[in-house]
C-alpha positions in Angstrom: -40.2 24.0 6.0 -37.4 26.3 5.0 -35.4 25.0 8.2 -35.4 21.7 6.6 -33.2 22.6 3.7 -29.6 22.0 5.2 -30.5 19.2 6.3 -31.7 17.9 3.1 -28.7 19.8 1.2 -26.6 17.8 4.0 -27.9 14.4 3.4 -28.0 14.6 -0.2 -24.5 16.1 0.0 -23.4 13.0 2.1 -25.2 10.6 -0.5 -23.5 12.1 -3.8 -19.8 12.0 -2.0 -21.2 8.2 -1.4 -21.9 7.9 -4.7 -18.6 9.2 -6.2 -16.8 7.1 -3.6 -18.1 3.8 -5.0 -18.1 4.7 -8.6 -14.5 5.2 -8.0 -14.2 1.8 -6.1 -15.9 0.3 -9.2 -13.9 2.1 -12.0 -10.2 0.8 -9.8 -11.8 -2.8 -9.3 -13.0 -3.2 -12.8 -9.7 -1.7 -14.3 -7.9 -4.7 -12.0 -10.5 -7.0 -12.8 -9.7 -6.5 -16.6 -6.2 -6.6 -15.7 -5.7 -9.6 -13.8 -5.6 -12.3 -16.7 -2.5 -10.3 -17.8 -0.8 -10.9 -14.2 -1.3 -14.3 -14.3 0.1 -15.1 -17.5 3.3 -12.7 -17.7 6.8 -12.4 -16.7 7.7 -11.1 -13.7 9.1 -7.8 -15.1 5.8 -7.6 -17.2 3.6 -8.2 -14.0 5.9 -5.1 -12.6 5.1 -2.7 -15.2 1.2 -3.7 -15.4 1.0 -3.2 -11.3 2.6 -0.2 -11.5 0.3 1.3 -14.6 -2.6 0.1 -12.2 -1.4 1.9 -9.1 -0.7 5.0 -10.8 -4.1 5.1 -12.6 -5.9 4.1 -9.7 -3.9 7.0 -8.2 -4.9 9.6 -11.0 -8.7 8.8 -10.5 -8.5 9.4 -6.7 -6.2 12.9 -6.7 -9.0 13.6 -9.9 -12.3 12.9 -7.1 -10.7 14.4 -4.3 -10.0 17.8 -6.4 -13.4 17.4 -7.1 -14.8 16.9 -3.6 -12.5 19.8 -2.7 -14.2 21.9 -4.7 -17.3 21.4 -3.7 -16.1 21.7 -0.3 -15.2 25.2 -1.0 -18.2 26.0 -2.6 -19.8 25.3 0.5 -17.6 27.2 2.7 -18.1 30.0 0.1 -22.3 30.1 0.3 -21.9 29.7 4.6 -19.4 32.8 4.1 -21.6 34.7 2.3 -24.5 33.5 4.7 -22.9 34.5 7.7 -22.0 38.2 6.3 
């Protein structure tokens, strides 16, 4: 049974990344959703400066998970490094 453990560590590995990826789809969707009554009813300079807040928060979260996934990336490569000694 011990051969079964990367595969299990891979799957759930795929499944959390899955995870973060749509928690992050729902955290930019809702923050859009919440927004979008503003769009409809401001100027056009306003609707400017609320598309660009969105964009750049939406671009925060994703450098913020992909530092994140990196990391665990590296861990990974770490532990197969140390394996492989």
């Amino acid at each position: 049974m011990k051969g079964m453990e990367p595969a299990r560590s891979i799957k759930q590995s795929r499944l959390s990344r899955g995870a973060a990826l749509a928690r992050l789809a729902l955290r930019i969707g809702g923050r859009y959703a919440a927004r979008s009554p503003r769009l409809i009813f401001a100027s056009v300079d306003r609707r400017r400066n609320i598309r660009h807040d969105l964009a750049f928060r939406s671009a925060e979260d994703v450098a913020e998970e992909l530092l994140i996934l990196l990391a665990d990336a590296t861990k990974r490569v770490h532990r197969l490094v140390l394996l492989l000694r």
